[in-house]
Backbone of each chain as ProteinMPNN parsed JSONL, in Angstrom:
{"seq_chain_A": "XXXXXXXXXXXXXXXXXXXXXXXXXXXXXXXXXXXXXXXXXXXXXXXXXXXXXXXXXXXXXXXXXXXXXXXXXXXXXXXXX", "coords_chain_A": {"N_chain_A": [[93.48, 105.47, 3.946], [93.093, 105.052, 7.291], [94.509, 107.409, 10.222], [94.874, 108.804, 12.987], [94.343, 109.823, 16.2], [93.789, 109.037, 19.656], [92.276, 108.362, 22.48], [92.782, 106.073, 25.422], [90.174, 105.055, 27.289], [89.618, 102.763, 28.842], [89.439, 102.199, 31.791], [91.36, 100.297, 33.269], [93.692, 100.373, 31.65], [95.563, 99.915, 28.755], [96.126, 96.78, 28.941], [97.309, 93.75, 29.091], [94.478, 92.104, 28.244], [92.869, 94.146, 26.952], [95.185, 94.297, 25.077], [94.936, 92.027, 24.097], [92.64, 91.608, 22.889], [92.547, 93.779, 20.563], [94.977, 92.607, 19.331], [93.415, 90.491, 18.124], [91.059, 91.442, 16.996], [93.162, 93.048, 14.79], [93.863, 90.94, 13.402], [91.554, 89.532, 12.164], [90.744, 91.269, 10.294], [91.651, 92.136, 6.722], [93.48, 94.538, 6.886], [95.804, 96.884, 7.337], [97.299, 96.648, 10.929], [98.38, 99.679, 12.91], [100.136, 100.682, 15.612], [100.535, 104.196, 17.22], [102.99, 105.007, 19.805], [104.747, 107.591, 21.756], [107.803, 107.709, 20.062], [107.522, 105.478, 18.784], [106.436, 102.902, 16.68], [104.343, 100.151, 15.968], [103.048, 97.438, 14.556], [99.604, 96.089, 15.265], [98.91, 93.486, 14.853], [100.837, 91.84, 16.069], [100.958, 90.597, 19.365], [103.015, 90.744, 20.971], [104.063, 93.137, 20.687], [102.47, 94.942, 20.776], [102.599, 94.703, 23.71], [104.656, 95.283, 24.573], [104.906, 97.965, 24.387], [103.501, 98.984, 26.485], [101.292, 100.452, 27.227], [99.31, 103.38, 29.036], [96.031, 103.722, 30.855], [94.009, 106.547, 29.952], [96.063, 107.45, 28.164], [96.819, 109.833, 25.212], [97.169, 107.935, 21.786], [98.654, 107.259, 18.527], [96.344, 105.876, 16.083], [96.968, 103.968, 13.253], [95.485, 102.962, 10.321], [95.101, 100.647, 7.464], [93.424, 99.874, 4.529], [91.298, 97.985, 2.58], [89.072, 97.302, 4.404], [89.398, 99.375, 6.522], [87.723, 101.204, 7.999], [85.863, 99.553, 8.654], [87.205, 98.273, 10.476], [88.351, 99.995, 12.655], [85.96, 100.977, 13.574], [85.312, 98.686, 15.029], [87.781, 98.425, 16.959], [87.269, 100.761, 17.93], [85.651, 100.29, 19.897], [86.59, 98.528, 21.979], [88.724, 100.304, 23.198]], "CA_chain_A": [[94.21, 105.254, 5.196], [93.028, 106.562, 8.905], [95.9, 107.69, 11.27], [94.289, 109.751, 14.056], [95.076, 109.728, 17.58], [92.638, 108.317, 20.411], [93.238, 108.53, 23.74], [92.825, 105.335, 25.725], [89.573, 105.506, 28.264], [89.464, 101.983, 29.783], [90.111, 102.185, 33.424], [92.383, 99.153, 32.953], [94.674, 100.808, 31.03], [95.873, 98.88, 27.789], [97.179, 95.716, 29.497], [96.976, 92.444, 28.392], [93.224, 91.345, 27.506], [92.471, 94.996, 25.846], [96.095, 94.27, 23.914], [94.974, 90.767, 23.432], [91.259, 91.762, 21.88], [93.19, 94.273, 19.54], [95.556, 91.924, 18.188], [92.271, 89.345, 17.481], [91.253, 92.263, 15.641], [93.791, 93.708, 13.55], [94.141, 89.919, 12.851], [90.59, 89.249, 11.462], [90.212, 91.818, 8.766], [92.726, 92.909, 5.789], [93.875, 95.905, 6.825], [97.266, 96.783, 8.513], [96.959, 98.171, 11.994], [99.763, 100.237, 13.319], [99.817, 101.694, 16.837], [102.031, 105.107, 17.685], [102.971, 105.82, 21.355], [105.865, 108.15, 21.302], [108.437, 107.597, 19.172], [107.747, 104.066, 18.322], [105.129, 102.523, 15.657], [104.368, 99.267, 15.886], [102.26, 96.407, 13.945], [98.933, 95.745, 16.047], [98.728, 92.411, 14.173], [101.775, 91.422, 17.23], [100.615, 90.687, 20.969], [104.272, 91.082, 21.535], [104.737, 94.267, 19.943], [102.0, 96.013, 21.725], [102.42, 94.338, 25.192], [105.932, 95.937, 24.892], [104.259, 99.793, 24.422], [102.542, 99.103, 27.622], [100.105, 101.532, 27.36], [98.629, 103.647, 30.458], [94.632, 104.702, 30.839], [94.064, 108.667, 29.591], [97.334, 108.23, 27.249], [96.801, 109.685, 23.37], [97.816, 107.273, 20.878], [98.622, 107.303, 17.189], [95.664, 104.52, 15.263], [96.916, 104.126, 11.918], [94.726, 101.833, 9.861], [95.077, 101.474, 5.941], [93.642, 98.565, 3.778], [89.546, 98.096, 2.164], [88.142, 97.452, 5.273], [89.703, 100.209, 7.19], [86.312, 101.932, 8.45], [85.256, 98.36, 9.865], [88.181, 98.116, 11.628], [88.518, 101.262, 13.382], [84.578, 100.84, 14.749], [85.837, 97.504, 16.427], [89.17, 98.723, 17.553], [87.16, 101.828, 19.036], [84.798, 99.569, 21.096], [87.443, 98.377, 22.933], [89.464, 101.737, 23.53]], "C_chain_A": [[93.633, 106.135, 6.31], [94.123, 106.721, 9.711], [94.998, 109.399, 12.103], [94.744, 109.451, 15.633], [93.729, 109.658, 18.406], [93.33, 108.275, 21.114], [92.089, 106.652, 24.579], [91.692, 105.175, 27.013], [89.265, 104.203, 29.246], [90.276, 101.834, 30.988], [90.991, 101.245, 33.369], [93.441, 99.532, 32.129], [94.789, 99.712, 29.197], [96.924, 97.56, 28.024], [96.539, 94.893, 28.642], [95.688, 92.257, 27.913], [92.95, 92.432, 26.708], [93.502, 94.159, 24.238], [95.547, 92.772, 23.062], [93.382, 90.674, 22.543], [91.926, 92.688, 20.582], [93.783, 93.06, 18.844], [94.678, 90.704, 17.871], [91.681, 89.996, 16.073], [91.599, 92.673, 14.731], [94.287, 92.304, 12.758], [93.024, 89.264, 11.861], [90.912, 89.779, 9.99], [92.094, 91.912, 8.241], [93.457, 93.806, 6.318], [94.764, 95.843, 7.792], [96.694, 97.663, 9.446], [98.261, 98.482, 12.919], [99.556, 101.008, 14.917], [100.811, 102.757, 17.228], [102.228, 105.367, 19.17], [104.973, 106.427, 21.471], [106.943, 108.093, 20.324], [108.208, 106.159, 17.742], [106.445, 103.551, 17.841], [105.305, 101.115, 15.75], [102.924, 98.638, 15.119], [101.183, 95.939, 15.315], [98.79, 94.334, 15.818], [99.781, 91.415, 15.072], [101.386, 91.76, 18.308], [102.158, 90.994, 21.811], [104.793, 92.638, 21.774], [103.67, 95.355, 20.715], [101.741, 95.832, 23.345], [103.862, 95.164, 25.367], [105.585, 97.667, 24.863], [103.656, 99.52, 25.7], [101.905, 100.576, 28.07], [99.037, 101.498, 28.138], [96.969, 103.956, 29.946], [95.039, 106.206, 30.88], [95.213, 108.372, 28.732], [96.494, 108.111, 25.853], [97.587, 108.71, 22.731], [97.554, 107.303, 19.582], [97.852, 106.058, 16.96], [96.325, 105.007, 14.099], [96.3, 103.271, 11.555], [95.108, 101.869, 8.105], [94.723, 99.786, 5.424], [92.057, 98.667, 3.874], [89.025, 98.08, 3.185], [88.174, 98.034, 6.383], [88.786, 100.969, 7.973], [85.748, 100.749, 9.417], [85.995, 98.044, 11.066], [88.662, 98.894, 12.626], [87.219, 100.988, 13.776], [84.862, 99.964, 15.31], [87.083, 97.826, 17.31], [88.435, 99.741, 18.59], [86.007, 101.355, 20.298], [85.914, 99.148, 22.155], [88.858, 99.219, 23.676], [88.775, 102.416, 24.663]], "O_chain_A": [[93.614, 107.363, 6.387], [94.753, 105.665, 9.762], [94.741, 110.544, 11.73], [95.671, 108.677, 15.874], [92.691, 110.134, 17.948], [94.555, 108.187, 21.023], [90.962, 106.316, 24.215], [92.338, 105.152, 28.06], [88.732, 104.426, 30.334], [91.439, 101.456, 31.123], [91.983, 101.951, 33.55], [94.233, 98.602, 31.974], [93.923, 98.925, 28.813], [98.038, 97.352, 27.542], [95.648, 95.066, 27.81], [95.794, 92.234, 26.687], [92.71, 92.075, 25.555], [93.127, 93.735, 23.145], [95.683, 92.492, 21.871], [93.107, 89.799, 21.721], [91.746, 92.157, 19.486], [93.202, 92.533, 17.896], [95.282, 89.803, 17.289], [91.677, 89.635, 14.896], [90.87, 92.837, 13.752], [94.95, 92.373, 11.723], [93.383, 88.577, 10.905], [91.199, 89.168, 8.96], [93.162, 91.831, 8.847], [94.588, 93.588, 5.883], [94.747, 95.128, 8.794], [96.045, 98.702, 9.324], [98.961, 97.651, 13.496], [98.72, 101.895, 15.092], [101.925, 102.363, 17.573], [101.373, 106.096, 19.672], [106.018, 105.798, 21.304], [106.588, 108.891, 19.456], [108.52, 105.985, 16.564], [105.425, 103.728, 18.508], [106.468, 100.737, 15.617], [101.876, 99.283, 15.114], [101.723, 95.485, 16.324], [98.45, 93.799, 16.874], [99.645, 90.209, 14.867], [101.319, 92.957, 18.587], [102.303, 91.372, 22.973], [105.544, 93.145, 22.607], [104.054, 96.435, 21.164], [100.996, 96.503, 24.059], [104.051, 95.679, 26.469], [106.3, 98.43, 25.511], [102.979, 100.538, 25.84], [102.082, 101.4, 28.966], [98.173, 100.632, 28.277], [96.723, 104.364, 28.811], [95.91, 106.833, 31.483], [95.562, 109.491, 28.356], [95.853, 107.168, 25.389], [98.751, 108.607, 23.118], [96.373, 107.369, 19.241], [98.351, 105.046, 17.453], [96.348, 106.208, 13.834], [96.303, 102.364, 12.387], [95.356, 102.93, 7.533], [95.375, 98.785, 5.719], [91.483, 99.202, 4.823], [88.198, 98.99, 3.23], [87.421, 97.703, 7.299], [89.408, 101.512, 8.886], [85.318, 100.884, 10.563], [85.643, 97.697, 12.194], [89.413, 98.405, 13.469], [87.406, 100.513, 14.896], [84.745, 100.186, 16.515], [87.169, 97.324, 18.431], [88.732, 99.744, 19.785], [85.678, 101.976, 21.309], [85.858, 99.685, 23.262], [89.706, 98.778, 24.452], [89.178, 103.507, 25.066]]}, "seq_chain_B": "XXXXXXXXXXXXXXXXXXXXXXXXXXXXXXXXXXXXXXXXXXXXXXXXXXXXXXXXXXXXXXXXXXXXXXXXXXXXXXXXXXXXXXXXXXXXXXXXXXXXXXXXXXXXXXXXXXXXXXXXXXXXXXXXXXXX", "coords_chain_B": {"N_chain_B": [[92.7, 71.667, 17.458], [94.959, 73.634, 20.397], [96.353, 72.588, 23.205], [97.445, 73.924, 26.677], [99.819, 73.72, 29.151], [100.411, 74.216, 32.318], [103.374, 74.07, 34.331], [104.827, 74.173, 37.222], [106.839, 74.657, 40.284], [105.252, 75.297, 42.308], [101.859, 74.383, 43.365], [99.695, 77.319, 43.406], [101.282, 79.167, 41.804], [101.194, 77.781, 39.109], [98.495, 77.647, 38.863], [97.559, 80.227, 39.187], [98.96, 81.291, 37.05], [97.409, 80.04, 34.837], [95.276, 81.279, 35.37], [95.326, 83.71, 34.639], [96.166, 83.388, 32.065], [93.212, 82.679, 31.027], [92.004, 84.427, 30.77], [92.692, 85.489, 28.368], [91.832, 83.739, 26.894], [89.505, 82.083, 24.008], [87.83, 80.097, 24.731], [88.619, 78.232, 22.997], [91.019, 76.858, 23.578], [92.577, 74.277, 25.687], [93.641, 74.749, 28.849], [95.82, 73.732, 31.375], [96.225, 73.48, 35.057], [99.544, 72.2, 36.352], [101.044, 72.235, 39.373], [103.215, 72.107, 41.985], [103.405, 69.443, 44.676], [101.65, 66.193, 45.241], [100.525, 66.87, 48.015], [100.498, 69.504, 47.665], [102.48, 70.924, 48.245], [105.674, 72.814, 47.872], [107.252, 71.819, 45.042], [107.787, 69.765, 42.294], [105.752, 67.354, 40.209], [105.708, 64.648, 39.056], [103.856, 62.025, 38.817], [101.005, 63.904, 38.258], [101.408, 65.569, 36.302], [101.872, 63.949, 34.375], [99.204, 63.14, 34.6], [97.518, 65.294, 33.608], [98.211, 65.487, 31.147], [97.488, 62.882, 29.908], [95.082, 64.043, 30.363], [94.585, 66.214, 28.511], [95.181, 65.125, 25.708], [94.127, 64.645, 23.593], [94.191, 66.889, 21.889], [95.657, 68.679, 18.953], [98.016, 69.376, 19.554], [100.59, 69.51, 22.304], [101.775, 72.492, 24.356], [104.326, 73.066, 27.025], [104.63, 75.076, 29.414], [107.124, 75.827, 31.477], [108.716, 76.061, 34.904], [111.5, 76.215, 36.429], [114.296, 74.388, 36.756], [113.886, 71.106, 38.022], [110.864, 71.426, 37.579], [110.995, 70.883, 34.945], [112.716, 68.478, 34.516], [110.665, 66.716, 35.812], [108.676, 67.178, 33.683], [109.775, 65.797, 31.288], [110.277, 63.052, 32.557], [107.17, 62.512, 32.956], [106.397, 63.04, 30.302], [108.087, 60.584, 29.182], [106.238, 58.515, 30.027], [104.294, 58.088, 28.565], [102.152, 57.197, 25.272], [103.934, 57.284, 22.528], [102.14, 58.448, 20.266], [100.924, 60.14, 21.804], [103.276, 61.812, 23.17], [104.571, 62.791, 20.994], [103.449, 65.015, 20.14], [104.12, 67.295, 21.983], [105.701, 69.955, 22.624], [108.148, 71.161, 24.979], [108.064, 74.613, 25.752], [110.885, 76.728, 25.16], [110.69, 79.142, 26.733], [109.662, 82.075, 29.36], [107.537, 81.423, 31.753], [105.143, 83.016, 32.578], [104.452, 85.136, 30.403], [105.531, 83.529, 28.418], [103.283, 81.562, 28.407], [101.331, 83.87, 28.38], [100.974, 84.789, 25.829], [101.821, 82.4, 24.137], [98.941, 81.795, 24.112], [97.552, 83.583, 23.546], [98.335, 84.235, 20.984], [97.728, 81.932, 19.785], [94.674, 82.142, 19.87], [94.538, 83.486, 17.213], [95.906, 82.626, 15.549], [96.359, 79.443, 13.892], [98.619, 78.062, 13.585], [101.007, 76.062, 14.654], [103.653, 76.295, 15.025], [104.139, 79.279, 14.812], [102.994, 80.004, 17.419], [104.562, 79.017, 19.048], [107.05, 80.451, 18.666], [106.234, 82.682, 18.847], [105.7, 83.202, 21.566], [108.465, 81.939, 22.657], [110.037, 84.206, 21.248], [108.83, 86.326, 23.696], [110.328, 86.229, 25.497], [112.207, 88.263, 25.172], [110.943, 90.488, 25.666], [111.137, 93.924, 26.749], [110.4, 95.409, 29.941], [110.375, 97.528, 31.013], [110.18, 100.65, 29.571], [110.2, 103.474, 28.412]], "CA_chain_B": [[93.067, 72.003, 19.213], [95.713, 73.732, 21.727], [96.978, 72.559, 24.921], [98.958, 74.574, 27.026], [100.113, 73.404, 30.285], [101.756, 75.024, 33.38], [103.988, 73.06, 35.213], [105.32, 75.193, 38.252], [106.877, 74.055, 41.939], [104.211, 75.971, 43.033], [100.339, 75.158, 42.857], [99.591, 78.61, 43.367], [101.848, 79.883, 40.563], [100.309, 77.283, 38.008], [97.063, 77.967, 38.832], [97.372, 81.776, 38.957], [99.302, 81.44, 35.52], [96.648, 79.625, 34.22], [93.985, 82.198, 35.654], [95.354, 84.935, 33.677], [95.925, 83.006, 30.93], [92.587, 82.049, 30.957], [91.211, 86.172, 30.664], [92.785, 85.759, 27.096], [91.011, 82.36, 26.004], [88.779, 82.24, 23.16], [87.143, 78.764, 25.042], [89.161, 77.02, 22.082], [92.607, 76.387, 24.301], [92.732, 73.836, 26.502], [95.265, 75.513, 29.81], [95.908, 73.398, 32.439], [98.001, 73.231, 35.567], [100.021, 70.873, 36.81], [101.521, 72.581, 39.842], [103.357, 71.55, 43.117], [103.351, 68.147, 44.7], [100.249, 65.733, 45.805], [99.839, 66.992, 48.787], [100.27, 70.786, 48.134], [103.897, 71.279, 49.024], [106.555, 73.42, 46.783], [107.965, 70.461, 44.318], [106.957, 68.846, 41.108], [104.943, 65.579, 40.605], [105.628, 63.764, 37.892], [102.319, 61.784, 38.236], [100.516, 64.919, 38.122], [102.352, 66.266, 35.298], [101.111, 62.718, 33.352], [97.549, 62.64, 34.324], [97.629, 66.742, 32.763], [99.095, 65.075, 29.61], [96.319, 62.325, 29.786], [93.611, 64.835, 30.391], [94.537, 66.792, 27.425], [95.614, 64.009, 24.742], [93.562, 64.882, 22.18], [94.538, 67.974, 21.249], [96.458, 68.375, 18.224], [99.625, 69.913, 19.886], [100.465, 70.526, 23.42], [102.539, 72.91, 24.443], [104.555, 73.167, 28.082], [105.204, 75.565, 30.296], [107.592, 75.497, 33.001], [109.001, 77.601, 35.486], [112.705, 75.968, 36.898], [115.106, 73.066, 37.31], [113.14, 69.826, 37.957], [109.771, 71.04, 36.412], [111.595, 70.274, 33.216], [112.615, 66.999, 34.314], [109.41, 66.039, 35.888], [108.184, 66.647, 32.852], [110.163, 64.663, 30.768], [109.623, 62.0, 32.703], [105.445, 62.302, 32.165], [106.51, 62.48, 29.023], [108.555, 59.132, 29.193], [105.446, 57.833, 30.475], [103.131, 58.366, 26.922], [102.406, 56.3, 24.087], [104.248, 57.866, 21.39], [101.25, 59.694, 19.679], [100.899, 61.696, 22.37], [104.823, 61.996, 23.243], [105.043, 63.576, 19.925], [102.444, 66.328, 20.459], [104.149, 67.739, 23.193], [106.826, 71.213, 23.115], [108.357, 72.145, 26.275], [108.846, 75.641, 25.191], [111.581, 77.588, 26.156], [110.077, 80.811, 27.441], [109.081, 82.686, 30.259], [105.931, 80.794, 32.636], [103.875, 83.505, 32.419], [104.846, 85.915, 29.194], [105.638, 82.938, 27.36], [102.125, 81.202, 28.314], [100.143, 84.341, 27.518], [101.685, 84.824, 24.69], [101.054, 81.492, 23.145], [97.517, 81.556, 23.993], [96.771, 85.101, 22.729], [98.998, 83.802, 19.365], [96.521, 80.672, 19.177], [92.784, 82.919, 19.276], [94.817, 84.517, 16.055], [95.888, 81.901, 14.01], [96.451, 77.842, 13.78], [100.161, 77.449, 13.271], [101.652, 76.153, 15.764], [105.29, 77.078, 14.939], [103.711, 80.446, 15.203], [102.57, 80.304, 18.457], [105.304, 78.697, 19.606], [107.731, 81.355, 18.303], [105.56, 83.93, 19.812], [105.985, 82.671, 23.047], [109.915, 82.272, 22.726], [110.16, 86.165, 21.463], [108.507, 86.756, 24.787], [111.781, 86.353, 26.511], [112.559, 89.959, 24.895], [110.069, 91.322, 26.214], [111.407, 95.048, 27.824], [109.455, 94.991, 31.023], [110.55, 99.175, 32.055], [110.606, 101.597, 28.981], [109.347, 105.133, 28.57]], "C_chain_B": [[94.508, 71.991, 19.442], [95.665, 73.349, 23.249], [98.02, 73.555, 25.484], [98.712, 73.802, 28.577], [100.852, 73.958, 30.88], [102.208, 74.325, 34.377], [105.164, 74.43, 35.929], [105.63, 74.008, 39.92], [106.096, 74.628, 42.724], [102.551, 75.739, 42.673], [100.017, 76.388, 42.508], [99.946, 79.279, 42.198], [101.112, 79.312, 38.972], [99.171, 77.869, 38.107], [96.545, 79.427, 38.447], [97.713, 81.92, 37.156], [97.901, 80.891, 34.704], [95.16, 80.347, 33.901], [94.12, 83.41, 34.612], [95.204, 84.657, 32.235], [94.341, 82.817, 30.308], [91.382, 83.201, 30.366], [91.206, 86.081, 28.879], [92.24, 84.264, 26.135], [90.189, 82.628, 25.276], [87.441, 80.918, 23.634], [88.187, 77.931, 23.829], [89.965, 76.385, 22.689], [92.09, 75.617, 25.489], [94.064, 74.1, 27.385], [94.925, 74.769, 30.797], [97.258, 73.568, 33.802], [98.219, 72.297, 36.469], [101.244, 71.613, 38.118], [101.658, 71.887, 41.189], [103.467, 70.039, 43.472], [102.437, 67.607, 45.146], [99.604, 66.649, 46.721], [100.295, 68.484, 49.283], [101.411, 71.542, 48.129], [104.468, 71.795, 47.915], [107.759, 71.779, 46.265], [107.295, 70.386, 43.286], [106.481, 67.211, 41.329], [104.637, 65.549, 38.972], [104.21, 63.007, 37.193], [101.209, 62.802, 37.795], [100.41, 65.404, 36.99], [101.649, 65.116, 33.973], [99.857, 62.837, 32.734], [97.43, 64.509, 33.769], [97.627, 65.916, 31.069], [97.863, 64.209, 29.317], [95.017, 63.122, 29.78], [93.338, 65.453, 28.907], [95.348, 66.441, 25.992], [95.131, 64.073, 23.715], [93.429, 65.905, 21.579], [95.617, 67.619, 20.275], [97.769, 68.809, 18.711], [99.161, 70.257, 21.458], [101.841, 70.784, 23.579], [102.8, 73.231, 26.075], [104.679, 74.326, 28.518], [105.83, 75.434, 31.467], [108.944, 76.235, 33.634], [110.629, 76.823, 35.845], [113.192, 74.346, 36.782], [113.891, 71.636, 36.861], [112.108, 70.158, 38.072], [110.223, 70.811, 34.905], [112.184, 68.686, 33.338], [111.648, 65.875, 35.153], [108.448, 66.259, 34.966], [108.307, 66.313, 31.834], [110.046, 63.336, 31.116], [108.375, 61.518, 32.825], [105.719, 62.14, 30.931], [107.007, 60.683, 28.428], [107.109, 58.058, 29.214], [104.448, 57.528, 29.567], [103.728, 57.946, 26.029], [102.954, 57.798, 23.529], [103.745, 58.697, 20.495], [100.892, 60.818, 20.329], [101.802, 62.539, 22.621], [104.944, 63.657, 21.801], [104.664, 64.988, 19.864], [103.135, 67.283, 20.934], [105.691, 68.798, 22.868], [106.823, 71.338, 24.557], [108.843, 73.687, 25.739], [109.408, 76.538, 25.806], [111.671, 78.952, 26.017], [109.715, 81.215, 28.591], [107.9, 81.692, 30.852], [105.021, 81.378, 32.358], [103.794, 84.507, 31.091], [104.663, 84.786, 28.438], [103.417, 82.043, 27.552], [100.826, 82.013, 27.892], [99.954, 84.731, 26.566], [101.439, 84.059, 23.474], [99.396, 81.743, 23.069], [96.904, 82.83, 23.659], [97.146, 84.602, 21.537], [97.861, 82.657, 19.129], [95.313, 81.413, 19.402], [93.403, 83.466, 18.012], [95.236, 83.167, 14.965], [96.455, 80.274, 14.807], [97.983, 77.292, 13.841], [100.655, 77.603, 13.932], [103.047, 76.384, 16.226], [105.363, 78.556, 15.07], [103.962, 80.828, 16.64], [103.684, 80.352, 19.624], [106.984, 79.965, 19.888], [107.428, 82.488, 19.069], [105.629, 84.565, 21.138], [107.773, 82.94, 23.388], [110.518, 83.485, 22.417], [109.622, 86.678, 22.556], [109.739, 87.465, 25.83], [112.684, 87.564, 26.513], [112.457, 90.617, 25.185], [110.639, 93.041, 27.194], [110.719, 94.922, 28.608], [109.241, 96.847, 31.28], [110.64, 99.669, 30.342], [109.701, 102.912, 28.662], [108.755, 105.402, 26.848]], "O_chain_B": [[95.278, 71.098, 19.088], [95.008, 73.821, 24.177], [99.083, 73.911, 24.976], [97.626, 73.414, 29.006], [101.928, 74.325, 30.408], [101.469, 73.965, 35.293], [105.929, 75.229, 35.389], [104.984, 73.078, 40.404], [106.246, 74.466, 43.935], [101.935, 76.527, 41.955], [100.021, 76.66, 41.307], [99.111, 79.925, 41.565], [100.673, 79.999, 38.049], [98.895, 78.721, 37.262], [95.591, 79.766, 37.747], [97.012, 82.438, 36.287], [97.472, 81.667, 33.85], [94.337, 80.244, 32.99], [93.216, 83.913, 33.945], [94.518, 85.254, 31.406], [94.255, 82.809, 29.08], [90.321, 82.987, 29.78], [90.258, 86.404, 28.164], [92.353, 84.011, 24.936], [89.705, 83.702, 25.633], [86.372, 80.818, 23.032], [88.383, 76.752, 24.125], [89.873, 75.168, 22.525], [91.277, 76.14, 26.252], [95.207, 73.848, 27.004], [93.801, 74.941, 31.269], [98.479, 73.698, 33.727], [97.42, 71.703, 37.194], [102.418, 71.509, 37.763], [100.735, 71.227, 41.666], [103.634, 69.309, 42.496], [101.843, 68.461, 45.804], [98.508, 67.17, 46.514], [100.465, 68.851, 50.446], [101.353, 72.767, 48.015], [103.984, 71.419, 46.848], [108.583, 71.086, 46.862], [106.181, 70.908, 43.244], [106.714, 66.325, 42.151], [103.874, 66.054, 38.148], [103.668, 63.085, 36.09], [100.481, 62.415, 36.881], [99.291, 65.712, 36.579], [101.09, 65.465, 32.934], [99.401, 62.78, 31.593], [96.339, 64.244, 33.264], [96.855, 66.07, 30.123], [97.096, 64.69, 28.483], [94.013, 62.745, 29.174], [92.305, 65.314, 28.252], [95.983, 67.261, 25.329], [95.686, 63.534, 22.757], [92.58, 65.987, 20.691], [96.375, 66.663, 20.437], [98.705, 68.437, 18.003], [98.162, 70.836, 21.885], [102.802, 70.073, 23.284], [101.802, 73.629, 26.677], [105.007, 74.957, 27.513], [105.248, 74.984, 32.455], [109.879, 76.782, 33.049], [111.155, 77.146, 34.78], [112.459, 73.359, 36.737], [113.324, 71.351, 35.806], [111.593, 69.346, 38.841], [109.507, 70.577, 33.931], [112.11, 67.861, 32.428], [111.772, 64.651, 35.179], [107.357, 65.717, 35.148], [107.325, 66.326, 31.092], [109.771, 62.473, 30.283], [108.205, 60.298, 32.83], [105.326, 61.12, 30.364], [106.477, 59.92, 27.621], [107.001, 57.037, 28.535], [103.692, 56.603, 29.865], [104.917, 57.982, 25.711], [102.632, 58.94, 23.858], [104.419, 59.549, 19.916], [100.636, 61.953, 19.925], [101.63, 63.75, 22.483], [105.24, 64.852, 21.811], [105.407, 65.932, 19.593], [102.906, 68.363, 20.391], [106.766, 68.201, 22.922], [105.835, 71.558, 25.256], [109.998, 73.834, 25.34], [108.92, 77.17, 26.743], [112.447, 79.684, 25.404], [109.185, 80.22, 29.085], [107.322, 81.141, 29.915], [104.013, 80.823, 31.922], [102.61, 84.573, 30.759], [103.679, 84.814, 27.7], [102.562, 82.18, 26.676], [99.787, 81.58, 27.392], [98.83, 85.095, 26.222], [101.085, 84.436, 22.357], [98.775, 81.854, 22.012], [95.685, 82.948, 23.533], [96.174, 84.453, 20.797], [97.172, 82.72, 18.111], [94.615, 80.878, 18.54], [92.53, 84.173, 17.509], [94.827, 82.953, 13.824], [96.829, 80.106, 15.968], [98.305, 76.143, 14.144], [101.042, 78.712, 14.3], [103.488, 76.589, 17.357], [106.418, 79.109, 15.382], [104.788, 81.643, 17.053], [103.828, 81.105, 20.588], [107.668, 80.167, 20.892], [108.195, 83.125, 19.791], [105.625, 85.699, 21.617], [108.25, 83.817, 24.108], [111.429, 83.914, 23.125], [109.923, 87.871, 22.576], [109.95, 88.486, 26.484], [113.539, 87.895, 27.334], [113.249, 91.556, 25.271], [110.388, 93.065, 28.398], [109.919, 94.058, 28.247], [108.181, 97.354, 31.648], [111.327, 98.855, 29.723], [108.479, 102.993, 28.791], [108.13, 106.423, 26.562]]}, "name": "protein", "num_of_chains": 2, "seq": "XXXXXXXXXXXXXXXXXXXXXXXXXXXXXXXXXXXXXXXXXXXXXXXXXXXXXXXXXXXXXXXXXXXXXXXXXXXXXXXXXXXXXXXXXXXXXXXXXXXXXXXXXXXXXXXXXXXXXXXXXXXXXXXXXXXXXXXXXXXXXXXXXXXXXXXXXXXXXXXXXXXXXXXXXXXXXXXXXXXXXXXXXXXXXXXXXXXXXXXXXXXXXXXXXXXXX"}
């Protein structure tokens, strides 16, 4: 399992098309992807669920990742971070 | 294949909806819009609303969007207007214009099932807009 924290550097903040390339992603491979922004953990594998975190540019966020192809999925997730 | 369609009393609003929508396309989704009346003006147009439906007929499902009042019954009556195979195709789904439209079409680059997508779209309407 990875769970590390990454801070968010696209000038665009995490609006819609970042959120909507993530959840393409955490939808391809195996592996669950979880996002933390303060209190609240959510399933990246939902465009709902992380359009509702509306997450700013510069904010830290909890990645959790866990499942075999966990390493592949965190180098695509961090291209678009 | 997806259809989505935006049926708005506003060109402008279709079109814009459709623009954003259009950031989260994969090229697979067919998004059209069907906004305003012939000649521009705040209204719906039924014919409009048709030849949309005719344009994008061969998709396996289309799904509506639409923003108030009589864009829902200008486009029931496009619908009235279609053979039956295409009739059938066709959700108006009741969600949001622009949440619920980008919604579906981010849910369709992820997976095929269109009770999915559709669902996806109608949890939109949840959506918090303000929270810390």
């Amino acid at each position: 399992m990875i769970d590390m924290m990454v801070t968010i550097k696209r000038e665009d903040g995490f609006h819609a098309r970042p959120a909507s390339e993530l959840v393409k992603i955490a939808n391809k491979y195996k592996s669950n992807v979880f996002i933390k922004r303060n209190n609240r953990t959510v399933s990246a594998k939902s465009i709902l669920n992380l359009m509702s975190l509306a997450i700013r540019c510069g904010e830290t966020i909890g990645l959790i990742i866990d499942g075999e192809d966990e390493k592949v999925v965190l180098e695509e997730i961090l291209k678009i971070f | 294949m997806i259809a989505v369609i935006i049926v708005s009393h506003s060109e402008k609003v279709a079109e814009g909806v459709k623009d954003i929508a259009e950031q989260m396309n994969n090229s697979k989704i067919m998004i059209r819009a069907a906004g305003g009346t012939e000649n521009g003006r705040i209204g719906t147009n039924t014919l409009k609303i048709y030849e949309t439906f005719e344009e994008v007929k061969n998709a396996d499902n289309i799904l509506v969007f639409v923003d108030l009042g009589s864009s829902i019954m200008a486009t029931e009556m496009a619908m009235d207007m279609l053979d039956d195979e295409i009739r059938e195709k066709i959700t108006i789904v009741d969600a949001p214009i622009v949440e619920g439209a980008l919604g579906a079409v981010i849910q369709a680059t992820v997976t095929d099932n269109v009770k999915n997508i559709i669902e996806t779209a109608i949890e939109s309407k949840s959506l918090s807009k303000l929270q810390e």
